[in-house]
N, C-alpha and C positions, 0 to 999 in steps of 0.2 A: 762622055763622062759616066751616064748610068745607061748601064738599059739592062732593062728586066725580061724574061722568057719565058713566056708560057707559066706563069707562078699561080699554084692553086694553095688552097689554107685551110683547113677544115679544124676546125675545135667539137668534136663529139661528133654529131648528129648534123651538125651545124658547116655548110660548107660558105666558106666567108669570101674566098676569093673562087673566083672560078675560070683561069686561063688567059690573067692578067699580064700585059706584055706594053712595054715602052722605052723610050728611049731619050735620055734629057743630052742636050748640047755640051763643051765646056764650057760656064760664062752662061750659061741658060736661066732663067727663073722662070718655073713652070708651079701654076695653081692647080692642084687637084681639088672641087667644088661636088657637092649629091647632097642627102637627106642624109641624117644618122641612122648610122647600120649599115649604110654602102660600102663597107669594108674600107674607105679611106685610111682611118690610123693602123689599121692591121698592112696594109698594103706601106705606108711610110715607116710602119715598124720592120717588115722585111727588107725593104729597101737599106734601113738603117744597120741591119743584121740584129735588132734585138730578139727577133723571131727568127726560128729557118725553116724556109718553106718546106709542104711534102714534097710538092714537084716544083720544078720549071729549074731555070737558074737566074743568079743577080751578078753582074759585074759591075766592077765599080774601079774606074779609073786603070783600066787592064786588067782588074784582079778580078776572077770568078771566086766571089767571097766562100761561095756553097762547099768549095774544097779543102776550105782551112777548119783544123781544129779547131777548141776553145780559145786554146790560151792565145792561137797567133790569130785567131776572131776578135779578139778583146784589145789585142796588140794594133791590131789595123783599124778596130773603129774609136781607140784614141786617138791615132796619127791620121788619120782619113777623115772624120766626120766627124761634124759639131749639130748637136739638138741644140732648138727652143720650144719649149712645152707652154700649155696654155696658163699653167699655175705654178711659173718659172724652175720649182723643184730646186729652191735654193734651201742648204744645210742652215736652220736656224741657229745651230751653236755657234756658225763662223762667223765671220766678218765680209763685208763684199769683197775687198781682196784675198781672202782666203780661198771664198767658195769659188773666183776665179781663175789660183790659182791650181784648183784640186787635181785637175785634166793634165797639166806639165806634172805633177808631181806622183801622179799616178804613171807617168809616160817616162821615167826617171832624170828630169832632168833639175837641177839644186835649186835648195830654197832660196840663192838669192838671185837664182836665173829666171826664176818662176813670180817670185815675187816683183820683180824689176818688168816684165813682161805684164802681171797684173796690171801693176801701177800705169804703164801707158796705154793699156786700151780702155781703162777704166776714165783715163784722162781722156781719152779721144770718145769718149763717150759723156763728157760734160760732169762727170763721179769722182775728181778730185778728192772734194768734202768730203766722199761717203766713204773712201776707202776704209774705216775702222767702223762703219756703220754695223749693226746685224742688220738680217733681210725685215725683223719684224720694225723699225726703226727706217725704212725707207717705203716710200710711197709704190703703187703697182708699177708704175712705169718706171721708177726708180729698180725696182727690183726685176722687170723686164730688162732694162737695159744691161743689168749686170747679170744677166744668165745670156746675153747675146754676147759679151764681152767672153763669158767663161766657154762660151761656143766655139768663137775665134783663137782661144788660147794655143789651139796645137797648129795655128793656121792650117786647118782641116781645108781637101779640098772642095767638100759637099754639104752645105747646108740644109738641117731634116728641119721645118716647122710645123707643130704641131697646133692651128688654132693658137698663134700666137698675139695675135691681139682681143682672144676671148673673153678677158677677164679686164680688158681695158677701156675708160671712158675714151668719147670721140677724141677729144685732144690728144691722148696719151696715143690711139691707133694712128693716127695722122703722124705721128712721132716714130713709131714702129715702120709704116709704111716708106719713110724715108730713109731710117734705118737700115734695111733691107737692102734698098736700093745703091746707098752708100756701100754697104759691105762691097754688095758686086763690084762697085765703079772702083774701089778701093783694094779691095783685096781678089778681087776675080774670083770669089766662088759659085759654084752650081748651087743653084737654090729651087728646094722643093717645098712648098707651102701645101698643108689641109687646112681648109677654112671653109667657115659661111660667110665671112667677109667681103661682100660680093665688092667694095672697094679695091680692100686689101686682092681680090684677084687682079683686079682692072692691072695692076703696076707690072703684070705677069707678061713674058713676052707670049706666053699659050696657055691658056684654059684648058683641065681636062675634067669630064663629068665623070663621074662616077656612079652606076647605079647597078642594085644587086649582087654585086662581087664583079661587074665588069667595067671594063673603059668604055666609054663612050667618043665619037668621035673627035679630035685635036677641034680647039679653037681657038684663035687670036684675040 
């Protein structure tokens, strides 16, 4: 489903990746784990296309992303790939079905195909109540759950996580960690996690370190 080759990254002076190369399953959930600054979120941001690498190439689901333009980049990692970030990056002016159903509606498909689509993942996520909620109006785990719901929206087939249980008490990550686990069992996506979660990696079918801009060797 992913695999990466040979990807380097340099911002200035500064070389961040240095000849990073893997390969995730389809159905896979794979933890990448290191210190901050081991280039983990630059490496999940290439992977995601919000970066393009100097060198290497990314493929993703057949598609050698590194060959598309802007606009059909933008095109594919709406219909391709769903983020969750560690400080959910939900629009406070919406409502949680709104901010859910932004991904369909950027993807063109009608507001009441998008909004009907909102409504049941938001339901299968226990967010009923909250649907006319804003984000400042709902608790952290409340507003994790609905930036995982807004994830799913285009049933992407790659999920990117970003330290997504960093900003959440133990209950609320215990919550997350199942989460997760349900998507796969449920919707079959590939899931790549960055974390210090050393929990949150355990649920991984493979651990990978990260150190200095490189992989370190696969572990179970």
């Amino acid at each position: 489903m992913i695999q990466v080759t040979d990807i380097h990254k340099r911002f200035g002076s500064l070389e961040v990746l240095k000849g990073v190369s893997l390969h995730v399953d389809k159905g896979e959930i794979v933890a990448i784990v290191g210190k901050s600054g081991a280039g983990k979120t630059t490496l999940l941001q290439v992977m995601g296309t919000l970066l393009r690498p100097d060198s290497g190439t990314v493929t993703l689901d057949g598609t050698e992303v590194n060959r598309l333009n802007d606009k059909s980049l933008a095109q594919f990692r709406n219909r391709h790939i769903g983020f969750i970030f560690q400080q959910h990056q939900l629009l406070p002016e919406f409502t949680a079905q709104e901010n859910v159903m932004m991904p369909a509606l950027i993807g063109g498909l009608s507001q009441a195909e998008a909004s009907h689509r909102a409504e049941e993942l938001l339901a299968r996520f226990h967010l009923t109540d909250r649907l006319q909620h804003k984000p400042n109006q709902l608790s952290g785990g409340e507003q994790q759950r609905v930036a995982a719901a807004r994830a799913l929206m285009m049933a992407p087939s790659v999920i990117l996580a970003d330290e997504p249980t960093g900003s959440l008490d133990q209950a609320n990550k215990q919550d997350m960690h199942n989460l997760l686990l349900d998507m796969r069992r449920s919707f079959g996506q590939t899931i790549v996690i960055v974390t210090h979660d050393k929990d949150l990696a355990a649920i991984a079918d493979r651990t990978l370190t990260m150190q200095d801009g490189l992989l370190l060797n696969d572990h179970a």
